[in-house]
Structures are given as C-alpha cells and as structure tokens.
C-alpha positions as CSV (number, residue, x, y, z in Angstrom):
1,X,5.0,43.0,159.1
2,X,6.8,45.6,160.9
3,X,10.0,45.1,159.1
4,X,7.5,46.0,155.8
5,X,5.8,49.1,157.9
6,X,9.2,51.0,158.5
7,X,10.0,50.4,155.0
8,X,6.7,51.8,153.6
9,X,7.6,54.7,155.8
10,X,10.6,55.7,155.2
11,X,9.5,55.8,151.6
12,X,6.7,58.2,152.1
13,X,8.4,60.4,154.0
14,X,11.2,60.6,151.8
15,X,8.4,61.0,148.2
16,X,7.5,64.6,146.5
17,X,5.0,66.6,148.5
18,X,1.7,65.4,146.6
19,X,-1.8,64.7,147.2
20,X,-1.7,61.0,148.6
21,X,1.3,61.5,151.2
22,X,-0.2,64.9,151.9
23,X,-3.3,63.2,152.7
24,X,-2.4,59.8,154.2
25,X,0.5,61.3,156.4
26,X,1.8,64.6,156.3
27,X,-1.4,66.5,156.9
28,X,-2.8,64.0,159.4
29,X,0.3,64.3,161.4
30,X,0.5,68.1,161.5
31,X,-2.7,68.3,162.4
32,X,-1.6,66.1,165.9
33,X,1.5,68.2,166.0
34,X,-0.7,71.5,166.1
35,X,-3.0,70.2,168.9
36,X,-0.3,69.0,171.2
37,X,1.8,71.9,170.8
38,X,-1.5,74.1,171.8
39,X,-3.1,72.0,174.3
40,X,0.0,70.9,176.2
41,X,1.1,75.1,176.8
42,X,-1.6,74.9,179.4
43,X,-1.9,79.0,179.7
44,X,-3.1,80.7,176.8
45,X,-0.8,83.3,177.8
46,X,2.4,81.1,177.4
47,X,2.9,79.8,174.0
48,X,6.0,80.4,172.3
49,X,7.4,79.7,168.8
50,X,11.2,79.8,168.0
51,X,11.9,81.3,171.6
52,X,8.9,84.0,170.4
53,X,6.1,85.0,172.6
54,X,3.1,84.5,170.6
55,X,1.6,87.9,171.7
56,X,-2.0,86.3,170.3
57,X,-2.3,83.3,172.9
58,X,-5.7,84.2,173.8
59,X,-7.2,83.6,170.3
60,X,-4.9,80.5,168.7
61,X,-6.8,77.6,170.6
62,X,-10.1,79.3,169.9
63,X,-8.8,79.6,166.3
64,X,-7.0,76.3,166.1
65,X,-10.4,74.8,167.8
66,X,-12.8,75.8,165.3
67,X,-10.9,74.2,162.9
68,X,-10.3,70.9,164.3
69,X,-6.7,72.2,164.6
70,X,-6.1,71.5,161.0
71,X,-2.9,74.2,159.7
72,X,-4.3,77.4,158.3
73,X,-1.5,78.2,156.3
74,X,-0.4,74.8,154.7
75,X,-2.3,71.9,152.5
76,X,-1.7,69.2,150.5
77,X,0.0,71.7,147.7
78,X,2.5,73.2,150.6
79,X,2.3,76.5,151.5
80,X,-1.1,78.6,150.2
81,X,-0.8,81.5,148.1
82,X,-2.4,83.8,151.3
83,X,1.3,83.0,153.1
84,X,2.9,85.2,150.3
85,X,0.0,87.7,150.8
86,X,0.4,88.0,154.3
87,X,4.4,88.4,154.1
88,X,4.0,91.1,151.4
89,X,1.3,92.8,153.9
90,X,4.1,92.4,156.8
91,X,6.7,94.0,154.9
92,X,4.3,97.4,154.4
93,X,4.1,97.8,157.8
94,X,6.9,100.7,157.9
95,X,4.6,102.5,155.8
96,X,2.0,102.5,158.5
97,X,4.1,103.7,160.9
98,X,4.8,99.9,162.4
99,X,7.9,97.6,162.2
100,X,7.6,94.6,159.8
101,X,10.1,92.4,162.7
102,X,7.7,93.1,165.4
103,X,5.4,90.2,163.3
104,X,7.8,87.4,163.3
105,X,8.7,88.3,160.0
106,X,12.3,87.6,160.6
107,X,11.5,84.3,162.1
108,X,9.0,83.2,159.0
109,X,11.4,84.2,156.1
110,X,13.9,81.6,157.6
111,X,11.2,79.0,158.2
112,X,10.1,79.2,154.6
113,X,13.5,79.7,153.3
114,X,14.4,76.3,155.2
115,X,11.0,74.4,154.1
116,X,11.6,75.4,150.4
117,X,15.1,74.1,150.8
118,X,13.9,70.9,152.2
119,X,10.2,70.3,150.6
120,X,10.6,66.3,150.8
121,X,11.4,66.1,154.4
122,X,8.4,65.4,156.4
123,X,10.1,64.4,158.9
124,X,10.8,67.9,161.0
125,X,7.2,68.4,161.3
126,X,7.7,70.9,164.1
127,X,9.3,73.0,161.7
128,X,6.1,73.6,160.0
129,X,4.2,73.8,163.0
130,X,6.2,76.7,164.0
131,X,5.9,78.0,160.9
132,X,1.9,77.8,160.9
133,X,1.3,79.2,164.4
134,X,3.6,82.2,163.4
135,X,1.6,82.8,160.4
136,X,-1.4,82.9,162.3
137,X,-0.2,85.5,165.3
138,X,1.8,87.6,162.8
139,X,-2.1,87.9,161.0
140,X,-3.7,88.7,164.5
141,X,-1.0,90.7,165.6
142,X,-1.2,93.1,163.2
143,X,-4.4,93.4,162.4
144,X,-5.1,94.5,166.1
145,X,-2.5,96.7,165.7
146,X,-4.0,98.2,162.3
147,X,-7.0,98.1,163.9
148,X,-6.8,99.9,167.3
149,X,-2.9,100.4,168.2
150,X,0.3,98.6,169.1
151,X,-0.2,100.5,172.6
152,X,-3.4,100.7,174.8
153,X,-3.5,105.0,175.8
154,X,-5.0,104.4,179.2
155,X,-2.0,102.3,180.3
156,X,0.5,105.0,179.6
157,X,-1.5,108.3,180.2
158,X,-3.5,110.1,182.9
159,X,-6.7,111.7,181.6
160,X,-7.0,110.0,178.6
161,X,-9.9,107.7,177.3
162,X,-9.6,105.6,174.0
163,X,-12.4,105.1,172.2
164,X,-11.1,102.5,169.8
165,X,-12.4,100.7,167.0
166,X,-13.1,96.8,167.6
167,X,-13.7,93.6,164.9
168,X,-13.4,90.0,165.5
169,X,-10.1,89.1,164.7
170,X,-10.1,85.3,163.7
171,X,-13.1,86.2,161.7
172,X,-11.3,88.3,160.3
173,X,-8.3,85.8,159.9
174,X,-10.5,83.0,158.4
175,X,-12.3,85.3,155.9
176,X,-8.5,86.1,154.6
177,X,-7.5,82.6,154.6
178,X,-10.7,82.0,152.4
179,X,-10.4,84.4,149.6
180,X,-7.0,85.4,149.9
181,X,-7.7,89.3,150.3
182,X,-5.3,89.5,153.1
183,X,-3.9,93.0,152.2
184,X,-7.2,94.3,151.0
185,X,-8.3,93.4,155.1
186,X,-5.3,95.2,156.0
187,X,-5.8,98.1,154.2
188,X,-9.8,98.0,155.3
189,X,-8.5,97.9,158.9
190,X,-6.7,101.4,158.5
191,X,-7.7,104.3,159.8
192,X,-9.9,105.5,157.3
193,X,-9.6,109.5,158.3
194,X,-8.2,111.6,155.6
195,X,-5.9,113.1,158.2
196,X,-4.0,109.7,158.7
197,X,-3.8,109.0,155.3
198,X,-1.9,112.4,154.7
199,X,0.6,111.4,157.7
200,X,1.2,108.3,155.8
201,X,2.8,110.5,152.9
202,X,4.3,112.8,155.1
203,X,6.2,109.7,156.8
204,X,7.3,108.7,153.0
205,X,9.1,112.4,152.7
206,X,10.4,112.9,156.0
207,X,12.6,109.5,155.9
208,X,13.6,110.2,152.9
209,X,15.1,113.4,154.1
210,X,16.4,111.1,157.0
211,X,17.8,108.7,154.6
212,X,19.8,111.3,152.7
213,X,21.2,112.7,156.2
214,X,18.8,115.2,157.1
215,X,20.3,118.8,157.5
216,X,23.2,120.3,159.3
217,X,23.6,121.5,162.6
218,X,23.4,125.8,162.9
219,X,24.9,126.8,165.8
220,X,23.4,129.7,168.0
221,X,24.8,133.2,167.4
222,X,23.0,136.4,166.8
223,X,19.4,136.6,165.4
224,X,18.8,135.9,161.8
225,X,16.7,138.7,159.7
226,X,16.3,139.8,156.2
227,X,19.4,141.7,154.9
228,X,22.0,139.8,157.4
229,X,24.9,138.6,156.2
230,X,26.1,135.4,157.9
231,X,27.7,131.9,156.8
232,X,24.7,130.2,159.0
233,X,22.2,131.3,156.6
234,X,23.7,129.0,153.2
235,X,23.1,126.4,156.3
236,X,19.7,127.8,156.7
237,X,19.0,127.9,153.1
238,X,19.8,124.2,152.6
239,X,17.8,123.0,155.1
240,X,14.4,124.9,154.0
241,X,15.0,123.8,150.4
242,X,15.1,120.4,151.9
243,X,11.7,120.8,153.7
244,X,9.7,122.4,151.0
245,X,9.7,125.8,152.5
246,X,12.0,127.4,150.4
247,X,11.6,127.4,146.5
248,X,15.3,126.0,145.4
249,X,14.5,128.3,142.0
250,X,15.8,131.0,141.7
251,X,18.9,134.0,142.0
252,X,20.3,134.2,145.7
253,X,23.5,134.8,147.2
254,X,24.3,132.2,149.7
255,X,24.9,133.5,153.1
256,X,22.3,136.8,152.3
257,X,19.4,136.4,153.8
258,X,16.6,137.9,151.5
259,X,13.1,138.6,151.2
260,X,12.9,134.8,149.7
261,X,14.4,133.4,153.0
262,X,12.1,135.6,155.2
263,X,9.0,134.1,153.6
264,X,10.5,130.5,153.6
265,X,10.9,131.6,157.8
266,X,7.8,132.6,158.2
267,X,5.9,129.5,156.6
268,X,8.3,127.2,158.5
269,X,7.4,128.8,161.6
270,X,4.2,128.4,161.0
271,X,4.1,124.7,160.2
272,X,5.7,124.6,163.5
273,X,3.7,126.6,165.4
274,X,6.5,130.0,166.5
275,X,5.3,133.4,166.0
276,X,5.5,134.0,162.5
277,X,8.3,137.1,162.8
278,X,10.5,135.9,159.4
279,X,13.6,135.9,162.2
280,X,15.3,133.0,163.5
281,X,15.3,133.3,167.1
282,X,16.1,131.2,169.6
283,X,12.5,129.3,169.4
284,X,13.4,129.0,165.4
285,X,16.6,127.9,165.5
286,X,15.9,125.3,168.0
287,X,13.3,123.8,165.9
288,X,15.5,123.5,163.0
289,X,17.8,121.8,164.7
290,X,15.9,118.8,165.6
291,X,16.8,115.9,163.5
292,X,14.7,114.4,160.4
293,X,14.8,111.5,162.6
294,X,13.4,112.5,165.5
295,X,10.5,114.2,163.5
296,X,10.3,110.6,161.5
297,X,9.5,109.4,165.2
298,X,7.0,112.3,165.7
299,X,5.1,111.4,162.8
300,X,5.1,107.9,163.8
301,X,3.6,108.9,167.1
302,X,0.8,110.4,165.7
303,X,0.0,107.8,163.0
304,X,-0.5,105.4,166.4
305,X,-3.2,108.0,167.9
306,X,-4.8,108.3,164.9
307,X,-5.7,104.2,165.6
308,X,-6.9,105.2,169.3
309,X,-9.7,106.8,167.4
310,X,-13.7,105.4,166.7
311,X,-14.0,104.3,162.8
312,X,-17.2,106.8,163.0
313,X,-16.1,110.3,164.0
314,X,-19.7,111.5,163.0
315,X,-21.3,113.1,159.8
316,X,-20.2,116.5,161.6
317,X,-18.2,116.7,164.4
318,X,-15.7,118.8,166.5
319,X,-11.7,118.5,166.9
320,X,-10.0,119.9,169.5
321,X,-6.6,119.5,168.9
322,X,-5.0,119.9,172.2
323,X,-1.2,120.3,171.6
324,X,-1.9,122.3,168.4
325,X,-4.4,125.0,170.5
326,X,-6.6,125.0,167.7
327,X,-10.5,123.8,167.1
328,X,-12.4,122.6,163.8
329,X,-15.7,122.0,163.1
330,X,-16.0,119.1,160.9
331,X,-18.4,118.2,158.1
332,X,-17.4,114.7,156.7
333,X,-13.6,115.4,156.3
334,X,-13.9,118.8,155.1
335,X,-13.5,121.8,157.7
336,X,-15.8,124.2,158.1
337,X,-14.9,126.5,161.4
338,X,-11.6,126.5,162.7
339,X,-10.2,128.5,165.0
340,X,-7.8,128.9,168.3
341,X,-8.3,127.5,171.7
342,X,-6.6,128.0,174.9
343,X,-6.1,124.6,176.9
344,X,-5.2,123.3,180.5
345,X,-1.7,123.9,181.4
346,X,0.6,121.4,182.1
347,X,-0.7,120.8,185.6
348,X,-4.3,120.9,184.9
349,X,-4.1,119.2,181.6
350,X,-7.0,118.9,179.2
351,X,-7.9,115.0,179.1
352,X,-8.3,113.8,176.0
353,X,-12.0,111.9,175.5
354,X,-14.6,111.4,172.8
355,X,-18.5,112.8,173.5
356,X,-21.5,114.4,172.1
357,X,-22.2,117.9,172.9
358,X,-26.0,117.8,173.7
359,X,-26.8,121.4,175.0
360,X,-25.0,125.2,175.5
361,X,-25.4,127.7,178.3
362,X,-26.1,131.6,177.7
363,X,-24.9,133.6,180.4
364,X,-23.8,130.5,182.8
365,X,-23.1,130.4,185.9
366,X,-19.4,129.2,187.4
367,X,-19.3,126.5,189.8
368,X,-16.1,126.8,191.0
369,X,-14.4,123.7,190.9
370,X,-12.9,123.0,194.8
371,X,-9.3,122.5,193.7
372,X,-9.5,126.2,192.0
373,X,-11.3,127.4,194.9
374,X,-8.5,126.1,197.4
375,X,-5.4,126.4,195.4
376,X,-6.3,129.8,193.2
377,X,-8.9,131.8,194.8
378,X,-7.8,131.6,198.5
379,X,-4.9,133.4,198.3
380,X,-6.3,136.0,196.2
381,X,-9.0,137.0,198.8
382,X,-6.3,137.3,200.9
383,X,-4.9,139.6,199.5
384,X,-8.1,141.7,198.8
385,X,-10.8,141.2,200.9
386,X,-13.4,142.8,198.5
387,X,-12.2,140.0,196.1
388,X,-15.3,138.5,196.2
389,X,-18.0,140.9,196.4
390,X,-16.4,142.1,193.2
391,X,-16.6,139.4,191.1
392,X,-20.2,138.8,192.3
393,X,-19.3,135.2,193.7
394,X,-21.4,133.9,196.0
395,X,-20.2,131.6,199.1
396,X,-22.2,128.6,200.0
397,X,-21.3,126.9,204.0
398,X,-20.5,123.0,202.3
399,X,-20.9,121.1,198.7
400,X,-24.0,120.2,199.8
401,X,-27.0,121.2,197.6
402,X,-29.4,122.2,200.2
403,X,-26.2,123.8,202.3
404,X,-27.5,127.8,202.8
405,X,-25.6,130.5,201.4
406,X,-23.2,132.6,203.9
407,X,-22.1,136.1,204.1
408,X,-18.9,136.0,203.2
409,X,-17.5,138.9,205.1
410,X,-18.5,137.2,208.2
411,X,-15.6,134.2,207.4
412,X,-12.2,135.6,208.6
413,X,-10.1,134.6,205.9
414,X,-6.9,134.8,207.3
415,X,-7.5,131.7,209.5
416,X,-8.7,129.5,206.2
417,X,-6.5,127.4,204.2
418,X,-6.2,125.3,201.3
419,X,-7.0,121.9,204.0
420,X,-9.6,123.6,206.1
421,X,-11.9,125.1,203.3
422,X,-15.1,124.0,203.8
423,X,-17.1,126.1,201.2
424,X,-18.9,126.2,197.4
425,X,-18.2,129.4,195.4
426,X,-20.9,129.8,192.5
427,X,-19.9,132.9,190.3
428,X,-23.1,134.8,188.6
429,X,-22.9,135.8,184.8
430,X,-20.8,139.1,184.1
431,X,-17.6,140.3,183.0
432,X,-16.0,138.6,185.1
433,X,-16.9,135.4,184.8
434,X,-14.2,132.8,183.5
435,X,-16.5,130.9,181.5
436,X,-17.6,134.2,179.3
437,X,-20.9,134.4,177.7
438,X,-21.5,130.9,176.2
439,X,-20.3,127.3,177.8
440,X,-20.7,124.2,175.5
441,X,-21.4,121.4,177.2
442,X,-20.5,117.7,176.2
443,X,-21.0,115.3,179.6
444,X,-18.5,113.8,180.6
445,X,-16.3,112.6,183.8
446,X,-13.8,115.3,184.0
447,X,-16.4,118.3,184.0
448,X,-14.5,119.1,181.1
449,X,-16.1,121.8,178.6
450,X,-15.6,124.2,175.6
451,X,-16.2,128.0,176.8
452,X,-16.1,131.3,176.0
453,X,-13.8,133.8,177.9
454,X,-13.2,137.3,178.5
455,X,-9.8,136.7,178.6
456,X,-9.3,137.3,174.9
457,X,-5.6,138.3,174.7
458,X,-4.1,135.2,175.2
459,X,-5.3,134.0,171.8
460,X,-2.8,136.2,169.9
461,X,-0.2,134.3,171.9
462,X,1.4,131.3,170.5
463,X,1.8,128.6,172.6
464,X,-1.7,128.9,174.9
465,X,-1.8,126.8,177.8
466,X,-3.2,128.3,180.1
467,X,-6.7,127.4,181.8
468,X,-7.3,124.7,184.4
469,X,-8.5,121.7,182.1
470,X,-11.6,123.1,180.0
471,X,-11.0,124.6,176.7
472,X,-11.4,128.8,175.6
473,X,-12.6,129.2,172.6
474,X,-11.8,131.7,170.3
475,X,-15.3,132.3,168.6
476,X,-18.1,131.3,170.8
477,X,-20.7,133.3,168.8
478,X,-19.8,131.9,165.7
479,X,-19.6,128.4,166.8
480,X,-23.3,128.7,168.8
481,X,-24.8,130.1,165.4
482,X,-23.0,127.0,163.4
483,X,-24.7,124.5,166.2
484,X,-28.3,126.3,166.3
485,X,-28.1,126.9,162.1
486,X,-31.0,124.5,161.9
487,X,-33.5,125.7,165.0
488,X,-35.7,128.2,163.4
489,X,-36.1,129.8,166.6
490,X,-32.2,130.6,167.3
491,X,-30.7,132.9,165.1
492,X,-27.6,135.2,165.1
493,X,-29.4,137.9,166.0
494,X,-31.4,135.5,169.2
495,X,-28.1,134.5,170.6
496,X,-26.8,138.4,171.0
497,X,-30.4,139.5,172.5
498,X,-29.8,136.4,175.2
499,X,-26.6,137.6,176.1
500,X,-27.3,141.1,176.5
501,X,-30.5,140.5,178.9
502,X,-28.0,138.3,181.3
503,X,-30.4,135.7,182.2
504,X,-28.9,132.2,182.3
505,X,-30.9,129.8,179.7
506,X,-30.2,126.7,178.7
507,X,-30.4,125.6,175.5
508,X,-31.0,121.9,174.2
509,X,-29.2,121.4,170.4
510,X,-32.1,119.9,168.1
511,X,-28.9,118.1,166.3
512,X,-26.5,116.9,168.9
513,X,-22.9,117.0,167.3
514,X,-19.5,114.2,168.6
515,X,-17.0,116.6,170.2
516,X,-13.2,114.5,170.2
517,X,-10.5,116.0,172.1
518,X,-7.6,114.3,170.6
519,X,-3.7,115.6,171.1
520,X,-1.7,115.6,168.2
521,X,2.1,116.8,168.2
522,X,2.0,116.6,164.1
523,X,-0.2,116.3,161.5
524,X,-1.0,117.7,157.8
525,X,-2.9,120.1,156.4
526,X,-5.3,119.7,153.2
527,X,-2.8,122.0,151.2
528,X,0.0,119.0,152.2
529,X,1.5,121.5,154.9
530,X,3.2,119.5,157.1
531,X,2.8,120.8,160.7
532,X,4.9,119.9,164.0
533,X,4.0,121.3,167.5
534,X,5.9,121.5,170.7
535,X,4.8,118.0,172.9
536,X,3.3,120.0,176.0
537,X,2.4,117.5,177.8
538,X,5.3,115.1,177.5
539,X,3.7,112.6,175.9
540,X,5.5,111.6,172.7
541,X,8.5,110.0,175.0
542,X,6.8,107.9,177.1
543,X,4.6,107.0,173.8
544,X,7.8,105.9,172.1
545,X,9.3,104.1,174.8
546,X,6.2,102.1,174.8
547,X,6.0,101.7,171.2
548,X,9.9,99.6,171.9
549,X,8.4,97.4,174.3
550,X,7.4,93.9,174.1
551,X,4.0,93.3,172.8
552,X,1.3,91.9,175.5
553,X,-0.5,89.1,175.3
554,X,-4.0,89.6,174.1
C-alpha cells in the first residue's frame, strides 16, 4: 500500500495543472504552506519573502485569516487574470510619481517567469507561496501609498500635520480580487484634486526633457538683456525652446538676444518665481542651471504632498500655499481670489495644517506672543524708551488673566532680559498694530492666523518670508467681503464703517469655509504653466531622502 501511495504521487505531481490535482492536492497543500509560512513568523512585523520585508505584515494574517488562508492570487486554473492586472498597475507607478521596484515587482516577474516555465511541478510549493504573499503586499503596499503617501509628514517635519485620507485596505484588496478592477481601485485611490492631476503631466514632460539630456550648462559672466550680444545666449535660447517658454518659430540670430528672448525671460521667471526684469541675473541664471533631473525630483516631491492631503478639501475653501507666498480662494477646483501672502521666515516657519475658519476680527487686538515679546520687543524698548507708549501697547505684571495691568515706565528696562521677562504685552487697534485691520481666524494649536498688515511693501517683493509664523495677506477687504457675501447684514460698505470707528468686533461667518496651509515647491497652473519655487524651508531634501528609504511596516 505504500509502495502504490508514492507511486500515485509522483504521478499527480508530475500531471498538467487541472481541476482534479488542483483540487485533490495542489490547492490543499498551498493552502497549509500559506498558514505555516504566516503563523510560524510569530511577529507580524517580521515576515519576509525572497529575503523581502513584507512592508504589509500587519494586515496579511488578518487577510490570509478571513480567508481560511486559501491563495488569493492562484486557483485551480493557475494564476487569475487580477495577477496581470495588478503587474500592469505596478508598472504605472512612475507615472504617479512612485517606483514600480519598490512593490516587489522585480521579485514577482521572476517568480511568474519561473512558474510559467515550470507549470507541472507542484512540487516547489514555496515558490508559489512566495509568489502569493508578494502579490498580496505589492496590492497593499501601494494602495496605501496611492492612498495617503509613501512617507508619513509628521515623522520628517516640525510644524506639520497631515490630514490624510484613510480606506480599508484588504477591503479594498478582496473587492479587487473579486471583480478584477484592480487598476480602476488604483486610479479611485489617487488624489482626485485637479492640481495633482496636472503635475502628473508635467512629470510626463519634464523627463522627457531629462531623457533627451536636459539643457546645457551657462556659465556666469555679465548680465543678460535685450540687445546683448553674447555666445551664452544660443545656450539660453536652447534651453527656453526646450521648456516651452520660448516659441522655437520664428527669425532670430543666435547669440542676439531680442525682444522674443526678453518675453521668453520674463515668463520663465515668472513660472519660477524671480522678479520678472526680462534679464538674466544671477537669481535667473542660477535657476536655469538646475538640472531637468533635479526638477523631475521636484515634481515628484510635490505629487507625494499632494497624497498628505483629505479626499474632501471642501465645496469652497482656502490655499495658502506657503513656499509659493501666494493665497486662493477655492470654489470646487476653480479659483476665485488669489492673491500674495507674506509667511514665517525660516525660523518662525508657518506650519502647515488643515482647519475651518469660523469667525474674523475688525480692529483686533495683539496678544503679543511671549517669544516675540522676549526676543523682538525687548531690545527695541531698549533702545527707545517711549517704544511702548507709542505703539499704544499695554503691559500686564504675568500671563495670568486676572494679573493687573502695570505702568510700564515704572519697570527699569535695562535690568530685564529675554530669561527674566515676566510680563503680557496686549497691543490696542491702530496703525501700528501688526495684525492690521482684519485677523481671520481658523483655531488651531500653533495660534496660527491669516491677517492683515500695515506693512504693505513687502508684497511687491519676491520672495516674502518675513513674519513670525501667521500669514499677511495681501487683500483683507476683499477676502472679508468674499466670506460675509452671504450675511445680509455685512456688506462692503459695513466692513469699511467698522474699521473706521476702531471698535474691536467679532464677527461669527454664517458659512464657515476649510482653510489648508499646504507647502508646495512646484505645481501647475490651469493655463498648463508649470511653476517651480525656491524650497524655503528645506524640505524637499530631507523629503527625498526619505522617499529612498526602506518602507515601514504597517
């Protein structure tokens, strides 16, 4: 009887892949294989396939569980069409920005190119146990990476909150293994902001330039204006042709540089955010010599923020992009306000959150925050001793809200310091009050807010980082008239009589609006302008270096 068992065995083991050995053996046995391999790892945090960490541990014996650990990806006709679906899914991952090897793609072409070699032999079932598992985390694995990002913000960034989008991922998985709509789910699970999509072309056209070698080096020298002659400018040319900004059409004499080449300058500058003079500078020139490559990277970068964001932005909302200084107001996708904002410098940087701004503030008061107080305002009152008095701030003896207000030329100044200050400043409404006529306020931890300033030359300056965390608007009026549009009793006309009595009033918005600070180093404009900006918070590198590292466990 044994003797006739081995034999029986080694004949269904050697048969075809159909039904009855499928059924009898092959299936049966996997199905053990599967369980052993996942039970035995003992950590869901430690299960590895072909030397791979399978960055999905958490969810494969939940997954593998529910389904009496039978395969997901094999059955009794070998491998399901969704494996072919999921591979073709994998390797359109560089046009989201991602990289197809970072989901085992590598790893499963060989397995299947080994199985199809070898689609008798039953006996290596490890093989397609390897294969099945890798299947399964390559899904998960980049679904949550569609889904909310290959790299969690908070880990790698100070003042920055993600408000990501969530979905159950082996749902998910066994809904795609069911109908076979794997790259439909994929493309579901993309942002679905107009602004991302438009990156995703961009991306197409900048490696493309990258591919064909980009454009050449121009070395420094003299500036570059309209009616120069100089052999950098055929360089010049070339490379603006190659971006879009110059119209290849048309008479020109190489090395001239003509009214043509001024306009090409000045769009290029601004796409890139350089005062828009039509001369290459030394700001110009040094954005045109960064590498199609490196801006490939950039785009990248920005198509991964883009998945730190919630799926609902709101019906109408506000974006502050940070990096770019510049404000819209939102309704669905289409922009309806825009204008220029003056952020936190590098020190004080403007965090980067989602909220909802529920109320404004005519003629507010300024509670001086008490690292401005000690750092900024000491010194200053130092210096003049009427400092104070003239800027009509207030000085209260502690932080404390019944603490009573002191005379502040009874504190001798000279012996306080930034470690001893022990007082509240409150600043009264007036001209020169930081926060300007209107604050906007959106609660949140960082006592972070959009305001209006009397400060207003620094808007006509390009690069405007310059407050201590909240954001300057540009056009306070304007935007408080766009907010209170629907409140019968606010109009244009309301909102300049409340300024000019200088009473403080507080006023609740009958339709609260989602305010998203968001920091964006590229990004593309509904005319298909493509638009870089200077990373002024160094946050791309440490972004990119991330975006190289292993994958963690989830």
């Amino acid at each position: 009887m044994q003797i006739l068992a081995v034999i029986v065995l080694a004949v269904i083991v050697t048969l075809p892949w159909r039904g009855i050995v499928a059924a009898s053996y092959f299936l049966p046995e996997l199905r053990n294989h599967l369980e052993h391999r996942i039970v035995k790892s003992g950590t869901a945090a430690d299960i590895h396939c072909r030397g791979e960490l399978l960055c999905g541990s958490s969810l494969l014996p939940a997954f593998y569980g529910k389904r009496g650990y039978h395969p997901a990806w094999i059955d009794s006709s070998g491998l399901t069409p969704q494996v072919d679906a999921l591979i073709r899914a994998i390797r359109d991952a560089p046009l989201e920005g991602l990289t197809a090897d970072a989901y085992h793609l590598s790893a499963i072409e060989s397995l299947i190119g080994s199985i199809r070699d070898h689609e008798s032999d039953f006996q290596n079932l490890e093989r397609y146990v390897d294969l099945d598992m890798l299947l399964t985390d390559a899904f998960l694995l980049y679904a949550a990476h569609t889904l909310s990002g290959r790299v969690n913000p908070e880990e790698i960034h100070t003042r920055w909150v993600a408000d990501t989008r969530k979905a159950d991922l082996v749902d998910l998985l066994e809904m795609s293994l069911d109908t076979a709509s794997i790259q439909t789910i994929f493309h579901d699970l993309a942002p679905p902001y107009e602004g991302y999509r438009r990156l995703r072309y961009a991306l197409i056209d900048y490696r493309d330039m990258a591919r064909r070698g980009g454009w050449d080096f121009i070395p420094g020298g003299p500036l570059m204006r309209k009616g120069d002659r100089d052999a950098r400018v055929k360089k010049l040319r070339r490379h603006l042709m190659m971006t879009g900004d110059l119209d290849p059409v048309g008479p020109a004499v190489p090395d001239r540089f003509d009214a043509l080449l001024e306009r090409a300058v000045r769009k290029y500058q601004k796409r890139h955010g350089i005062a828009q003079d039509g001369i290459v500078g030394p700001d110009t020139l040094s954005r045109l010599n960064i590498p199609a490559e490196d801006l490939v990277r950039t785009i990248e970068l920005n198509m991964e923020r883009w998945r730190w964001l919630p799926r609902d932005l709101g019906e109408s909302h506000i974006l502050v992009n940070i990096a770019g200084f510049r404000l819209n107001v939102h309704e669905q996708q289409d922009s309806v306000m825009e204008m220029r904002v003056v952020v936190g410098t590098n020190y004080r940087r403007t965090p980067v959150f989602s909220g909802i701004m529920t109320y404004l503030v005519i003629n507010p008061y300024w509670y001086v925050p008490d690292q401005i107080a000690r750092e900024d305002m000491i010194p200053l009152i130092k210096k003049n001793p009427r400092y104070l008095e003239e800027r009509k701030v207030r000085v209260f003896k502690s932080w404390s809200r019944q603490s009573p207000e002191i005379d502040a030329a009874a504190i001798d100044w000279k012996r306080v310091s930034a470690g001893t200050f022990p007082y509240r400043f409150i600043q009264a409404p007036g001209p020169h009050n930081p926060l300007g006529r209107i604050k906007f306020m959106c609660p949140n931890r960082f006592n972070v807010y959009l305001h209006d300033t009397p400060n207003r030359g620094l808007f006509s300056m390009p690069r405007r980082g310059f407050s201590s965390g909240c954001i300057r608007i540009e056009k306070p009026l304007e935007l408080a008239a766009y907010l209170l549009r629907n409140d019968p009793s606010w109009t244009a006309d309301d909102i300049e009589a409340a300024i000019t009595s200088g009473e403080r009033m507080s006023v609740k918005l009958q339709e609260r609006i989602r305010v998203h600070l968001l920091y964006w180093t590229a990004w593309v404009e509904k005319d298909g302008l493509v638009c870089f900006r200077d990373d002024i918070y160094d946050r791309d590198t440490p972004l990119s270096n991330a975006l190289g590292e292993t994958f963690p466990v989830f």
